[in-house]
N, C-alpha and C positions, 0 to 999 in steps of 0.2 A: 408841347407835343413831341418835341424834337428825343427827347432822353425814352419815353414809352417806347417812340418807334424803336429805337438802338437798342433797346433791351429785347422785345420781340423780335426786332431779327435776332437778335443773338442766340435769342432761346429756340429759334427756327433753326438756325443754322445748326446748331448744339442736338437737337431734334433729330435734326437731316442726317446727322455724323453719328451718332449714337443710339437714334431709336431701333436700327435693323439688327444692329450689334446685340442691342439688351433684349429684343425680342428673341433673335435667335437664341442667346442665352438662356434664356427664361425657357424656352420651350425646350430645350436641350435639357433642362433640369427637371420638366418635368416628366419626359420622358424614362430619363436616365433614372429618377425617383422611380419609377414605376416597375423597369427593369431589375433593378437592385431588388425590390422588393420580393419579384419573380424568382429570379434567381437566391437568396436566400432561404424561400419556400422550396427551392427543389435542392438545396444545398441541405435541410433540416428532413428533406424525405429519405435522402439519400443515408443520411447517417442512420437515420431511426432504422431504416433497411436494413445496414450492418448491425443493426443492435451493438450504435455506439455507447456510451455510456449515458446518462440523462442530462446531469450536470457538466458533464463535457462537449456534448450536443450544444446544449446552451451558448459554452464559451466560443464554441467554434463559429456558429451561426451569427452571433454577437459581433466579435470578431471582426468575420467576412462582410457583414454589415458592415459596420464602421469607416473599415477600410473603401470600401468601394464609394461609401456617401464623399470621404473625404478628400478622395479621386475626382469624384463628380464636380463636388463645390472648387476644388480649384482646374479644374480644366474649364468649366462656368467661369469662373472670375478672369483666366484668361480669354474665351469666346467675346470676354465683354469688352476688353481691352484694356486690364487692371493687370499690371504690374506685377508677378504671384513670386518672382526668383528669392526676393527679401524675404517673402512668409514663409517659403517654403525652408529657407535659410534657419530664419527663425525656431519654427518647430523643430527643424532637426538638434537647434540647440537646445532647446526645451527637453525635447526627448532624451539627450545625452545628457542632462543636468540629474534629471529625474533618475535614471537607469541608474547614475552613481549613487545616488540618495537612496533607492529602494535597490541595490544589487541583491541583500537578503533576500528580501521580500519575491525577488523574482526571481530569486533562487528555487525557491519552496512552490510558488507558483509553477515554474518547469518543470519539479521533480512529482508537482501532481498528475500536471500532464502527460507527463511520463506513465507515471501509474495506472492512471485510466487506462492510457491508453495500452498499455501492455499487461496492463491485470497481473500481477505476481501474486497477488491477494485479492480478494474479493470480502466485503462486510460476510461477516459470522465464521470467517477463521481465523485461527487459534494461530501465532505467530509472534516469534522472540524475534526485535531487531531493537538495535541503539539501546542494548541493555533494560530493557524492559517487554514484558511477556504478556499478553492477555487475546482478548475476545475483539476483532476488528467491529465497531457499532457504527462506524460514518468516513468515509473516505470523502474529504474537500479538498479543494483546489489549492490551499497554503495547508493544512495539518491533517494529520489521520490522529482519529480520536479510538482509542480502544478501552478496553473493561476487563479490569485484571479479575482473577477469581473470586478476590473478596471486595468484588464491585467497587472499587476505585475508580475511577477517569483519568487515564492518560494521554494525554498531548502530544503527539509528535510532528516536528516541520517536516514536510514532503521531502526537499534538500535533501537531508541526510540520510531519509529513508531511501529515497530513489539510488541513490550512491554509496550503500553500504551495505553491509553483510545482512542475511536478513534467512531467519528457521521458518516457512510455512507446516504446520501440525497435520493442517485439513488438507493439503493438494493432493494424497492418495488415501484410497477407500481402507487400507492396511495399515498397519504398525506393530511391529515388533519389541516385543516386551522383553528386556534385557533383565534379568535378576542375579544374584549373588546370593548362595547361602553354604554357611560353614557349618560345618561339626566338628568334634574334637577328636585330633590324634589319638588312634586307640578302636575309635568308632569302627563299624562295619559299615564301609562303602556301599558295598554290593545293596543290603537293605534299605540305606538313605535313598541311593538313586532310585529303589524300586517303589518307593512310597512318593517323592516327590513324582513317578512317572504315574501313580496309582490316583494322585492328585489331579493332575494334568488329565487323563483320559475319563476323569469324574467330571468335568468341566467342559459343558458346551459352546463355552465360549471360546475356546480354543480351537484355533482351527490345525486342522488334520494334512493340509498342503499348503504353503512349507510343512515338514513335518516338525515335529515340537524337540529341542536338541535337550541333555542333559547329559556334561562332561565336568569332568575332573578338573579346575582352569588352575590351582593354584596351590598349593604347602606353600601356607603362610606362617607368620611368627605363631600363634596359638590356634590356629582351622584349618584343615583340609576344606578349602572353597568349590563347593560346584557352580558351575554357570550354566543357568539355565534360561533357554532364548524360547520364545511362543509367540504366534503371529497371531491377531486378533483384531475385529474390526476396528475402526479408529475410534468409535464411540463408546466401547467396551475396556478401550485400554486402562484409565485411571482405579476401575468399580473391579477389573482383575488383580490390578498390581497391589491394592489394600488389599483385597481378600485371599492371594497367596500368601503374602507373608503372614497374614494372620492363621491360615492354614496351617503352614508349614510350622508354623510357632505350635502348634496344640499338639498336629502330629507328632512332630519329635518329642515333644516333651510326655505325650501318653508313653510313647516307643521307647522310652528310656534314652533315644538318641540327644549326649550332650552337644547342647551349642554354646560353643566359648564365649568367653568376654575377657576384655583386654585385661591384665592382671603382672603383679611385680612380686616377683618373689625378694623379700630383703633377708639377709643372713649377717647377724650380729656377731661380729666375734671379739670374746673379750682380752683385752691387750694385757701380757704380762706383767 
């Protein structure tokens, strides 16, 4: 009987010394559970208010969870009377191991977050960056995926998009349509510009303020160049710039107006 008795006290004593401790613990946890959870919920109303993004929403709410649980669990393991300076030691090496391992990775991860969170682009604009051009279809948290005109899939890491030069098409309601067309030395100015203007004011998709320019920009090797500049909604730009110059091609060619093409004159001379 002698060795029961010495175990039962022991486990009394053990009892005595640690049950108020792990109680306290335990109920601190669940507490603390319940708050996080709270908080969370009004950390997830808060964003959806700003009309944060959805999938950023997400990560942040995610996140702040995590972090707060894994606050709790070791402030709990010290309540209890556990030792936490080594684990916490630990994770930090963990986490520094990792962070070198994925630096990329949490490269492209930041420069998503970035983008959410400052929108330079939004899905369904048209935008050249990292050398490649197309239709924004999905903004994620490592890569933005877009859709080139002849329905391709492009790839790009967040990384580099967030940190480098980048053309949005869509961010204003305008666009100005820059053109170029020659006729040949010789030609009648005064007539070309008045047909290219006769063109212009035949077209309601041109808009009337800005007003529409057409100047003289250049005596080139074989054309007198006009530049002609038109502002038109950004939806209308592609369906004008084909059908000017196809325009402009019939006009002048009814007109009699010549439009050069590059050309070499060779002169043979024969040697005595």
């Amino acid at each position: 009987m002698e060795n029961p008795e010495i175990l039962l006290t022991y486990l009394w004593e053990l009892a005595a010394s640690y049950g108020p401790k792990l109680a306290g613990a335990l109920v601190a946890l669940i507490i603390g559970w319940l708050i996080i959870r709270a908080l969370t919920g009004m950390l997830s109303g808060v964003l959806e208010k700003k009309e944060v993004d959805k999938s950023l929403r997400g990560f942040f709410t995610t996140l702040f969870n995590i972090t707060l649980k894994a606050l709790l669990v070791i402030s709990v393991a010290s309540m209890a009377g556990i030792q936490t300076t080594s684990f916490i030691a630990l994770i930090g090496a963990v986490g520094l191991a990792v962070g070198m391992a994925l630096s990329g990775t949490l490269q492209n991860f930041a420069g998503g977050v970035m983008i959410l969170l400052f929108r330079p682009f939004k899905a369904g604009d048209f935008i050249e960056a990292q050398g490649f051009s197309g239709t924004v279809n999905e903004i994620q948290i490592f890569n933005t995926i877009l859709k080139s005109p002849d329905n391709k899939t492009i790839i790009i890491p967040n990384g580099g998009l967030s940190t480098g030069s980048m053309i949005n098409y869509s961010t204003e309601p305008r666009r100005r349509v820059d053109m170029t067309f020659g006729i040949g030395y010789g030609e009648d100015i005064g007539k070309a510009r008045a047909l290219i203007n006769d063109l212009i004011a035949a077209d309601q998709r041109i808009l009337q303020d800005p007003e529409p320019v057409v100047l003289v920009s250049e005596l080139a090797d074989s054309s007198v160049n006009f530049a002609v500049r038109m502002w038109v909604e950004a939806a209308d730009y592609w369906n004008l710039y084909f059908d000017m110059n196809e325009r402009i091609y019939e006009t002048f060619n009814r007109e009699g107006i010549n439009i050069p093409f590059p050309q070499m004159d060779v002169h043979l001379h024969k040697a005595p």
